[in-house]
C-alpha positions in Angstrom: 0.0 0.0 0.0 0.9 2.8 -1.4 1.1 6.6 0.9 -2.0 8.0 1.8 -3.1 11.4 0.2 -4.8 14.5 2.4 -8.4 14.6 1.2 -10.8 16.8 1.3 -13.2 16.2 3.6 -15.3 19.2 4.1 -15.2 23.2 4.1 -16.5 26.2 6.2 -16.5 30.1 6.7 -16.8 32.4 8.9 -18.3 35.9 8.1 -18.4 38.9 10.4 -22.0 41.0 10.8 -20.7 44.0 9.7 -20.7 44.7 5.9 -19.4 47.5 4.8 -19.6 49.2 1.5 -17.6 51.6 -0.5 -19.9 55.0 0.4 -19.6 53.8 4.0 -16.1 53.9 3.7 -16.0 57.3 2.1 -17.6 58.8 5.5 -14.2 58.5 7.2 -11.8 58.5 4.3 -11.1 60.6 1.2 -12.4 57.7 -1.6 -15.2 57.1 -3.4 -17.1 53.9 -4.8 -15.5 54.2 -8.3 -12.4 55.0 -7.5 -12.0 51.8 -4.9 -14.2 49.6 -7.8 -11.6 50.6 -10.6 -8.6 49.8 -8.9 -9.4 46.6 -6.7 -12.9 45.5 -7.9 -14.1 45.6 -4.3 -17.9 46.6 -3.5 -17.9 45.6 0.2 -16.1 44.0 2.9 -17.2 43.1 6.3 -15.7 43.5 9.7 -16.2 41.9 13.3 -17.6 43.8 16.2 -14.5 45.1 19.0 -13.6 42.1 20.8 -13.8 39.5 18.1 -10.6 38.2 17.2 -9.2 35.9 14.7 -9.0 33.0 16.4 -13.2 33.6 17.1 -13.7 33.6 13.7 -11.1 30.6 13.0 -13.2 28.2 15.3 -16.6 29.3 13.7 -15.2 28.5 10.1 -14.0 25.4 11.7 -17.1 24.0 13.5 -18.7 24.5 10.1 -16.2 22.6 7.9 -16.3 19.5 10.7 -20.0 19.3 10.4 -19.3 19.6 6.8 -17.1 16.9 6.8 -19.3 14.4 9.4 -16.3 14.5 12.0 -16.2 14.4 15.8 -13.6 16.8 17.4 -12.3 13.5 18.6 -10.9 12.4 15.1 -9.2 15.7 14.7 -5.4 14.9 15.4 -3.4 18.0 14.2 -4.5 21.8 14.0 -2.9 24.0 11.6 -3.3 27.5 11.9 -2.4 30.7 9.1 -2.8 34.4 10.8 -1.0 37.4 10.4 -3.3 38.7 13.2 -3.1 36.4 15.9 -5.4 37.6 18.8 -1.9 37.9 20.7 2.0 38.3 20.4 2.2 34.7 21.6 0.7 32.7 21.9 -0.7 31.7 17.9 -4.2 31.3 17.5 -3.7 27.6 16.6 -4.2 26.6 20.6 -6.7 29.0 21.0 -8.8 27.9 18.5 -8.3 24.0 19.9 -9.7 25.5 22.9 -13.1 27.2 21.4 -13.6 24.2 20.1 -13.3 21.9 23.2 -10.7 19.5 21.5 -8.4 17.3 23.5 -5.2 18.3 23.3 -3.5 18.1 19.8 -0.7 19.3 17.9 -1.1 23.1 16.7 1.1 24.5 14.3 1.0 28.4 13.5 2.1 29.7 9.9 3.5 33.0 9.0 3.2 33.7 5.6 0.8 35.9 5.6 -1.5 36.0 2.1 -0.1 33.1 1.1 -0.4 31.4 4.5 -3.0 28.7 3.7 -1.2 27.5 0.5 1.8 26.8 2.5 -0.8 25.3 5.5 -2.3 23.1 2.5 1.2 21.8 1.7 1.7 21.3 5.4 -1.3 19.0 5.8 0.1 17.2 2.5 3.1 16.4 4.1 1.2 15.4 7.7 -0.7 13.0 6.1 1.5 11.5 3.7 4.0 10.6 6.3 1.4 9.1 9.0 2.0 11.8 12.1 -1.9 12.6 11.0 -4.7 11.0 10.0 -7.2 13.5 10.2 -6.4 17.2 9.9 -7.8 20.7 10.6 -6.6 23.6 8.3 -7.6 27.3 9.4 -7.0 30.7 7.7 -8.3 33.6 9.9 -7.3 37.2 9.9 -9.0 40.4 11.8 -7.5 43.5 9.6 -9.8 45.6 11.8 -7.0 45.1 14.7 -4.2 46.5 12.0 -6.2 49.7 10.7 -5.3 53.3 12.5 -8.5 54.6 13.0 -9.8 56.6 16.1 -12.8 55.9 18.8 -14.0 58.7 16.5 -13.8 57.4 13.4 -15.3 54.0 14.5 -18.7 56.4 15.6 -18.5 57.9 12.2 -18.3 54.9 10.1 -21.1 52.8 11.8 -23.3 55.4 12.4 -23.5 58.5 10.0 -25.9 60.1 12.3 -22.8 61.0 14.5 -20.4 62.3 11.8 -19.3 64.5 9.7 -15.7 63.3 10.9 -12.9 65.9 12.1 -10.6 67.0 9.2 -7.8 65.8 11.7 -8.9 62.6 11.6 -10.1 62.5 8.1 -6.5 63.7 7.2 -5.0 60.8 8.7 -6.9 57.7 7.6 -6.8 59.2 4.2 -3.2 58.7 4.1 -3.8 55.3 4.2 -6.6 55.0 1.4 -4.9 52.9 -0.6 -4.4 49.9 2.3 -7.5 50.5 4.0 -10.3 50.3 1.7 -8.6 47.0 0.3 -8.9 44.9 3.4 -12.0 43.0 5.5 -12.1 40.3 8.2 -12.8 36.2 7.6 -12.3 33.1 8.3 -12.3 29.7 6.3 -11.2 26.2 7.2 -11.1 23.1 5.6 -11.2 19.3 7.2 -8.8 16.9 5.4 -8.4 13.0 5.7 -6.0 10.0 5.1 -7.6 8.8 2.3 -5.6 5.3 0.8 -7.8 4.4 -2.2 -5.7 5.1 -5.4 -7.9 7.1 -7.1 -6.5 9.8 -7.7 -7.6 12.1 -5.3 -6.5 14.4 -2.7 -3.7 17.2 -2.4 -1.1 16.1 -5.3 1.5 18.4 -4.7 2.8 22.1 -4.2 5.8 24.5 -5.4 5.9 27.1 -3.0 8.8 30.0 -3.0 10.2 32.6 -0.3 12.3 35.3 -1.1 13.6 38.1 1.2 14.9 40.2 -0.9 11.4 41.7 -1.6 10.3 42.4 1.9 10.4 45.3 1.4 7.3 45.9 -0.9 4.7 45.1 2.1 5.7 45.1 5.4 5.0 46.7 8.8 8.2 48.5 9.6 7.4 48.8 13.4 7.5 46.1 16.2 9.0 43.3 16.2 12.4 42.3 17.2 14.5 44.7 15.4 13.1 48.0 17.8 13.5 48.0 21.3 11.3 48.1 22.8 9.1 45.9 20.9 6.4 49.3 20.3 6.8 52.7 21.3 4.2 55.5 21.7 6.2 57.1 19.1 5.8 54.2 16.7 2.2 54.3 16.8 2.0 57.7 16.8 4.1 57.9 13.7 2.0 54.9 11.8 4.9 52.1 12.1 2.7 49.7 12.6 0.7 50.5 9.6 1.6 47.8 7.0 3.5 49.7 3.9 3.4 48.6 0.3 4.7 49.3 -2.9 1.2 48.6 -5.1 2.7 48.9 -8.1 5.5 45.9 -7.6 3.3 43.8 -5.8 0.9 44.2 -9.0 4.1 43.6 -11.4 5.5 40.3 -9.3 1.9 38.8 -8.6 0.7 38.9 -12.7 3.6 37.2 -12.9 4.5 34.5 -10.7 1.0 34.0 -9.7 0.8 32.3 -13.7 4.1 31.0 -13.5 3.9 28.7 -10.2 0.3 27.7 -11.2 1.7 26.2 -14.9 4.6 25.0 -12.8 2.9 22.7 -10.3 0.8 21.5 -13.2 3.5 20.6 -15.4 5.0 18.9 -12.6 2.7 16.5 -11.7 2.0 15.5 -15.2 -1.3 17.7 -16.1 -1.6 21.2 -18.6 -3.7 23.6 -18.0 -6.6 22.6 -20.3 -7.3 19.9 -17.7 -7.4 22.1 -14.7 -11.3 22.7 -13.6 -11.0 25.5 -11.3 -7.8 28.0 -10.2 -8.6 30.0 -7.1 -6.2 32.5 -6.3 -5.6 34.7 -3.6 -8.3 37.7 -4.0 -5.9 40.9 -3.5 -7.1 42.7 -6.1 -9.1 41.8 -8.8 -7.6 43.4 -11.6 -4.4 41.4 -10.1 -6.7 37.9 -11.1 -7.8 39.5 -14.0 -4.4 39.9 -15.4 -3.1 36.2 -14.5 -6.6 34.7 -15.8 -5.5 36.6 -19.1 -1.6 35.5 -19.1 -3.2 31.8 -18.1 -6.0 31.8 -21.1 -8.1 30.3 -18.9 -12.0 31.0 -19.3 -13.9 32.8 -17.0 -16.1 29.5 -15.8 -12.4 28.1 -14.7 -11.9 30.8 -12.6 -13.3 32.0 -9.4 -13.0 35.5 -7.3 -15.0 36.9 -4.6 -13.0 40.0 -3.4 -15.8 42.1 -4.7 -18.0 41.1 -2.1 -15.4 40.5 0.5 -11.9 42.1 -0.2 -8.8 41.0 0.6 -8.9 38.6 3.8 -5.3 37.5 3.5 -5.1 34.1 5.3 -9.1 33.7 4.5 -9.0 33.8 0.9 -8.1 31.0 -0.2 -10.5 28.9 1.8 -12.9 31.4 1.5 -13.5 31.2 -2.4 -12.9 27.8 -2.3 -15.7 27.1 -0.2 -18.2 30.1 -2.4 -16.6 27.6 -5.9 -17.4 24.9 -4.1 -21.2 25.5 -3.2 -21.6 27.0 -6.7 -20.8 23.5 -8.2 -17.1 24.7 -9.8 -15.3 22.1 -7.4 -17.4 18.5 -7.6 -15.7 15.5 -6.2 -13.2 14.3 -9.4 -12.4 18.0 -10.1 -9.3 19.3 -10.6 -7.7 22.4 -8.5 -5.2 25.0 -8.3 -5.1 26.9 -5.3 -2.4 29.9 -5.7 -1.4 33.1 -4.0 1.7 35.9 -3.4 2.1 37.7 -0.3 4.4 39.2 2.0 7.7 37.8 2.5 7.6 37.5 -0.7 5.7 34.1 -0.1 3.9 32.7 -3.2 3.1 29.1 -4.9 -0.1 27.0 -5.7 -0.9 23.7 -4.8 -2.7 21.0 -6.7 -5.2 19.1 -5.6 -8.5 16.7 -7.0 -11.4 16.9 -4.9 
């Protein structure tokens, strides 16, 4: 017998209450709805209520995809966990979600790669369950931009309730600065349940190629905290917006309609298939005109493709699960299908993994 593959056993999401659109928006910042729909595609996003954190939203994606899948809490025998907002410094949100969900003590492995976080996770549960350390295995991607994003007790009151606005220039200055971060980003959650599966049909997770390279950390980062200051944050720090993430749009635009195509023809090649075979790519929703531009490079009709940033913008460590599972309801990902599952973020991380339903 041969090695078991990871597969897919079922899916789920996690949504926040809070939707909010592009005029909404434009009550606390200096945008409008064309402007944000030309550049990114995005219409809405939503975000939690204070207090919510990722790892909230991570076990409520997670008790969905393990009813989805028919499987106790019992069977679940590794956690792994992609944030770039863990609900503290330490420790990840892995345990934390373990906890909300009343599991037994099990292995729970945080990733760090940011919007390409869950492809990296999906590789990781490739390689759990291929060597027999797991037999059942619980994937997460949760991030809570809210907890990243500048804005003032003030500007909160103005945005959810126009009744108690119009906002102070001071404060309209400053969140304005950051227009071109803020009105990209919303809160999510997705998780997916995957199991040893030893029948050689073909299914599961085939394989990944995944890349890091440091040399372009500079294009999106957060230049404050972390070990390089001391200490970690300063009132001057936040005062000064260093922990506001930076980024170079343009470059991330050039590298992503590039190696976003690339990596996905790549792991295909590789594991013997072309691209006329694929069924669905999902890539990482950044920005749509970002999966516009590598649908175009990859020739790949529009029913082969799938985005939903429009209605959610970019959730970073969400996205990937989160379109999946959209794909997946809409009847784009039937058992037998073939899948691509790529993304680029910060690091530079990027790669696509390859799986059959």
């Amino acid at each position: 017998m041969g090695q078991p593959r990871a597969l897919l056993a079922g899916s789920g999401i996690a949504v926040p209450p809070l939707e909010i659109d592009n005029d909404t928006l434009s009550r606390i910042i200096d945008t409008h709805d064309r402007w944000i729909r030309e550049r990114s595609g995005i219409v809405t996003r939503f975000y939690v209520e204070p207090g919510t954190s990722s790892s909230d939203l991570g076990a409520e994606a997670s008790r969905k995809a393990l009813e989805d899948a028919g499987v106790e809490g019992d069977e679940v025998d590794y956690i792994v966990c992609a944030t770039m907002t863990p609900d503290h410094y330490f420790p990840g949100a892995g345990t934390l979600i373990q906890q909300h969900l009343g599991l037994r003590p099990v292995p729970a492995l945080d990733l760090r790669q940011q919007c390409a976080g869950f492809a990296y996770g999906l590789q990781t549960v490739d390689a759990l369950i291929r060597s027999g350390i797991a037999r059942t295995v619980l994937l997460v991607g949760c991030d809570v931009h809210t907890s990243l994003m500048p804005f003032s007790s003030r500007t909160w009151e103005v945005l959810h309730d126009e009744s108690k606005g119009p906002l102070e220039p001071e404060d309209f200055e400053w969140n304005s600065r950051f227009r071109h971060l803020l009105v990209l980003f919303g809160d999510a959650a997705g998780a997916m349940v995957f199991k040893a599966h030893e029948v050689d049909d073909g299914r599961g997770i085939l394989g990944a190629r995944l890349y890091g390279d440091g040399s372009r950390s500079d294009i999106l980062m957060v230049p404050g905290g972390g070990s390089r200051n001391r200490p970690f944050v300063t009132p001057e720090m936040i005062a000064g917006a260093g922990m506001v993430p930076v980024m170079d749009g343009r470059s991330v635009f050039k590298l992503a309609v590039t190696r976003m195509p690339k990596v996905t023809r790549e792991v295909l090649e590789a594991y013997g298939y072309t691209l006329d075979e694929l069924d669905l790519l999902v890539m990482h929703q950044a920005n749509l005109r970002i999966n516009e531009a590598a649908q175009k490079a990859l020739k790949l009709p529009s029913e082969k493709v799938f985005n939903n940033i429009q209605k959610y913008g970019n959730t970073t460590s969400a996205t990937l699960p989160l379109c999946f599972h959209e794909a997946r309801q809409a009847g784009k990902a039937k058992e037998g299908s073939l899948v691509a599952l790529t993304a680029l973020g910060a690091g530079l991380h990027w790669g696509s993994v390859l799986m059959r339903v």
